[in-house]
N, C-alpha and C positions, 0 to 999 in steps of 0.2 A: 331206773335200771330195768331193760329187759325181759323176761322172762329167761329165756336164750342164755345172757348173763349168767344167770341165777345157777344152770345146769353144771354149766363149765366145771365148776370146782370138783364134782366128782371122775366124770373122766380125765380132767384136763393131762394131757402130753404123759399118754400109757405107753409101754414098750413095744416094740415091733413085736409082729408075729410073725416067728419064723424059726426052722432047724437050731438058728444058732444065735438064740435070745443067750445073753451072756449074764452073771450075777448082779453088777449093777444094772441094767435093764429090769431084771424080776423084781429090785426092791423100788425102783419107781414108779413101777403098775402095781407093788403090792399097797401100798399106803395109797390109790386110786380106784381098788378095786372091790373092797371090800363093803365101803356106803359112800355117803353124801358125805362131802365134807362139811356140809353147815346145815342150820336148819330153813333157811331161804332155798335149798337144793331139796329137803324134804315136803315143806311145801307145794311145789310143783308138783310133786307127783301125786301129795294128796290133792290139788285140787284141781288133777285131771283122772280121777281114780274114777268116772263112771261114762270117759271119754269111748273107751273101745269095747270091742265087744268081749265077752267073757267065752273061756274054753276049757271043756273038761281036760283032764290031765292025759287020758284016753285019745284026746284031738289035736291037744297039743303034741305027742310023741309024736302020734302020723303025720304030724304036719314038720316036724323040725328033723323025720328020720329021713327024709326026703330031700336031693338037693336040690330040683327045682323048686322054683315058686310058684303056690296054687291063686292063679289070680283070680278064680274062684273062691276062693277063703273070706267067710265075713271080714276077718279082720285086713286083709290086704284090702277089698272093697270098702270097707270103712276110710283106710288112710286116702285111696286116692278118690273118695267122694271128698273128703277134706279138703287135699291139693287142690280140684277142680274149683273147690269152694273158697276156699281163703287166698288162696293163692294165683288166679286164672290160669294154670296149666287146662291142657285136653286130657282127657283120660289113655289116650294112644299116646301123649309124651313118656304118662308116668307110665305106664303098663309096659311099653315097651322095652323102657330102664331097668322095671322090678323084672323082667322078662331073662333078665340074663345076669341076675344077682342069683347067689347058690347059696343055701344053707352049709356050712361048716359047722359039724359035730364036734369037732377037736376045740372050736371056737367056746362053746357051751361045757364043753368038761374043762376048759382051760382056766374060764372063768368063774365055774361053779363050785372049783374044787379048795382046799379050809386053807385061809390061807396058814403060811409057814410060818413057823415061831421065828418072833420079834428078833433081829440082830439088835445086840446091845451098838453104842455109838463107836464102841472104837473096832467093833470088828465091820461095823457101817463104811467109818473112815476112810478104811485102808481100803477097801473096794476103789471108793471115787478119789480119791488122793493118793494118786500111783505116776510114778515119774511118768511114766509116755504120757498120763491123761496132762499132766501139766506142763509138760514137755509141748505138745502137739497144740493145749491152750495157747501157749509163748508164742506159738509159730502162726497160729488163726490168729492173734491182735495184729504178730504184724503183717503178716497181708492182708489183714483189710482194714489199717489202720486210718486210714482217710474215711471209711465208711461209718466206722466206729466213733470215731471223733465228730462226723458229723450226726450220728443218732445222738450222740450225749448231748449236742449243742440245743437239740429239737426238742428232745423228751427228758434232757435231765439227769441219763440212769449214768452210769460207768460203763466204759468198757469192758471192764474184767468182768463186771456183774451180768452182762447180756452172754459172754464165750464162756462166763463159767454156765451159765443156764441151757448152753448148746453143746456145751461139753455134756454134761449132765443127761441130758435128752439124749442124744441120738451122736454123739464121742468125733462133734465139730460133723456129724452131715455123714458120719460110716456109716450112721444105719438109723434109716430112720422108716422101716418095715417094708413087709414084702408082701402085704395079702390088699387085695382090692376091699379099699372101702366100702363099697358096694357090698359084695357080702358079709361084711362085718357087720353091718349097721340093718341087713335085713336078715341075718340070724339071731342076733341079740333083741333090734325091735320086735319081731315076731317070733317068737321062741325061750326068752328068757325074761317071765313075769315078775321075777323080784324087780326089774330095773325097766319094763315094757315102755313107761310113758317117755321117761329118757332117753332111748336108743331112738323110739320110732319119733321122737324130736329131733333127733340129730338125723334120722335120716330127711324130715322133711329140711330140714336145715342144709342138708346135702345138694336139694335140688334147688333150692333159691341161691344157695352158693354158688352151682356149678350153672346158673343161666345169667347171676350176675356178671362171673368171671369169662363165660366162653368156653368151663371144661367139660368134658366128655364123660359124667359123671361113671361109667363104666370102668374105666381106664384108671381112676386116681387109687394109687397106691399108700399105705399106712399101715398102723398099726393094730391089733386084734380086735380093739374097741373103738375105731376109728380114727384116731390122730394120723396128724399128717404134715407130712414135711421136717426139716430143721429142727424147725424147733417145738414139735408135735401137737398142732392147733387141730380141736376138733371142731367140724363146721360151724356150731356155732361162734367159736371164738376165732374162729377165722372171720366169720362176717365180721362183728364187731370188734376186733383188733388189732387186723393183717391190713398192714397199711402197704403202699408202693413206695418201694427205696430209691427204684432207679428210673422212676419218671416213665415207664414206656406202658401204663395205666392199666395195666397186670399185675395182680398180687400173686406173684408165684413163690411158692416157698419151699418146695422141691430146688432149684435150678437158679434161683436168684438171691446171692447173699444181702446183696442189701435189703433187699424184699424181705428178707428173714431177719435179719440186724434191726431195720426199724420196727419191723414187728413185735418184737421182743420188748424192744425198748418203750413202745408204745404201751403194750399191756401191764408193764412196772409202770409207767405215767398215769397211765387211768387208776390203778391199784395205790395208786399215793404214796411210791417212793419218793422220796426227798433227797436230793442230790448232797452227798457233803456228809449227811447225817449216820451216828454209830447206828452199827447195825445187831449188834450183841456183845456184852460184857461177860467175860468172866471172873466171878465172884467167890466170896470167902466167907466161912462164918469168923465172926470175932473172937479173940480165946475168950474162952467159958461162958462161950453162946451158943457151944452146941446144944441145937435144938430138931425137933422135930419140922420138918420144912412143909412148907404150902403145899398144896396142889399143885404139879405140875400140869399146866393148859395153855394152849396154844388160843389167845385172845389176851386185849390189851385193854380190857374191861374193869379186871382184878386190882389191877398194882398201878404204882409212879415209880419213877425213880425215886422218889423220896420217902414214899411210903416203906421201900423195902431197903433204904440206905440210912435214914435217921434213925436215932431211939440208940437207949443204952445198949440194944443188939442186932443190932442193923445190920444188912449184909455190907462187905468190902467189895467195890468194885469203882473202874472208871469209867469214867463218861463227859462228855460235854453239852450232855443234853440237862434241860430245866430240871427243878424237882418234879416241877407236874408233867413232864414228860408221861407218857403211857408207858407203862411197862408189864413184860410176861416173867413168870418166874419158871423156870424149866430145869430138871435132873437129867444129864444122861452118863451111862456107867462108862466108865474106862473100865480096865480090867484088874484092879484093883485099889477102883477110888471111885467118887462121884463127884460126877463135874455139873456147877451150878452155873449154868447161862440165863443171864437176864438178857433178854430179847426184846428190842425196839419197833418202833414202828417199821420200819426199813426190815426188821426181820418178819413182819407180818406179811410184808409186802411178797416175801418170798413166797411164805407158805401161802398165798393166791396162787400161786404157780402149780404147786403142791402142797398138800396139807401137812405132810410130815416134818416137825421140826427137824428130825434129825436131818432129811433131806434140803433143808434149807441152811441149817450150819454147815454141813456138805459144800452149797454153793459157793456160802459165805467164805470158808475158807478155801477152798479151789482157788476162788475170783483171787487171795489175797498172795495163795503162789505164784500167781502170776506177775504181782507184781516182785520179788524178793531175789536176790541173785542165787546162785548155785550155790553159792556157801551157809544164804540162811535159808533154804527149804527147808521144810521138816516134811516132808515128804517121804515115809516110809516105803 
């Protein structure tokens, strides 16, 4: 695995940035935005912690109060002795590019700012599980039902599982942001030192993308932290997981559904979903076994299905998976109860996507309105 790899799980597929970021938008950049989703993602950045140059706090405001970029600046001089270095760019490609990238203030309080207390799951729910979103889900499988049929045959995933993940992102392609990546990725790279090695990865990430592909890296449009397209790949997970749908040897994911369909579907294939396989149980305690409950934690480290189903007080739940199956044990509140999800591998797989379970039972059941008629939605 990658380095590159390794990053994704913190930014991966954040909100547009724009006037009219909507409620589920905030809660999918806010469980993206906060840290690293694993410690493979912490890593990285301790062991590029004496890669750049260091700036007083004093240097850092002059420089990020500013919207050009000072290609003067050790640290932009740093990166594109780098580029020139690892990468064979000229120093006139890269300078040229950072030349017409702007700092954005708004970018840096947007992202700096604590995040917002936790929604419990059912006021989560009802955000992503709203008649138009499932409504308009229905309507994305079938018009690209031949696409979609052919990603599952390739990579294995579901259909409903890849249009709930683009539902979820970017509400089937309505919005999938408005600020040029370009400034995004050289206001956060240089300018915001809790997450420096990160962003100024993804920018160099930006330009091996945009010479692999043929685009204009000035021009490509996403989200505040970078992501882009459909189904909001940030350049490194575009290099390694934006595959071509439609044969014409461009990975566009802007403007090409199947380009975005197999994409998707590829990155649950790399991430080890399993076709077929549950992907979360809802569970019970037994009478006169209430008990004090595990840790809820998102890894399939802890538990089996066996471990947390046998014994005189085992939980109640179904499944078709082994006893040694892997399994997560997870709480989340309804509004006056607590709902116990055991979470599969297949629910793991989501949260690669994104870290938040609750964002991933989200998907799960999204993807499962899709399949259900008008009479059994539950769909509030």
């Amino acid at each position: 695995m990658t380095a590159r790899m390794l990053t994704l799980l913190f930014f991966t597929f954040c909100i547009t940035a724009c006037t009219s970021i909507d409620e589920s938008q905030s809660l999918v950049a806010e469980s993206n935005a906060q840290a690293p989703a694993s410690q493979n993602a912490k890593q990285v950045e301790q062991n590029s912690e004496s890669v750049w140059p260091a700036e007083s706090e004093t240097e850092l405001a002059a420089h990020a109060s500013v919207e050009s970029i000072d290609l003067d600046r050790p640290l932009v001089k740093a990166f594109v002795e780098k580029m020139i270095r690892e990468h064979e760019f000229t120093a006139d490609e890269i300078q040229s590019v950072l030349a017409q990238g702007k700092n954005q203030t708004w970018i840096l309080e947007l992202i700096a700012r604590p995040a917002e207390k936790s929604k419990e799951w059912y006021e989560y729910r009802n955000i992503f599980l709203n008649q138009k979103r499932i409504d308009n889900g229905k309507k994305f499988m079938q018009a690209h039902q031949a696409t979609l049929a052919a990603a599952e045959k390739k990579f294995g995933v579901a259909p409903e599982i890849i249009t709930a993940i683009i539902g979820v992102e970017t509400q089937y392609g309505a919005n999938y942001g408005k600020t040029k990546v370009l400034d995004a990725l050289v206001t956060l790279g240089f300018n915001y030192p809790p997450r420096r090695k990160l962003f100024i990865n993804q920018l160099e990430e930006l330009f091996l993308l945009s010479r692999e592909q043929g685009f204009d890296p000035t021009t490509l449009i996403g989200s505040y932290a970078g992501a882009m397209g459909n189904g909001q790949f940030i350049p490194s997970s575009y290099r390694d997981f934006a595959v071509d749908g439609d044969g014409d040897n461009i990975v566009d994911l802007w403007q090409s559904w199947p380009d975005t369909i197999f994409s998707v579907a590829n990155y649950f294939n790399v991430h080890k979903w399993k076709d077929g396989e549950d992907v979360l149980a809802l569970a019970q305690t037994r009478p006169g076994c209430e008990k004090k409950f595990p840790e809820s934690k998102v890894s399939l480290k802890n538990h089996t299905v066996g471990s947390l189903r046998n014994g005189k007080c085992g939980y109640e739940f179904n499944t078709t998976l082994a006893d040694d199956a892997p399994a997560m044990f997870l709480t989340m509140q309804q509004k006056n109860s607590t709902d116990i999800v055991i979470g599969f591998n297949n629910f793991y797989s989501i949260t690669r996507y994104n870290r938040s379970p609750k964002y991933a039972r989200a998907v799960f059941e999204l993807s499962q309105e899709f399949l259900q008629t008008p009479e059994q939605s539950v769909a509030q």
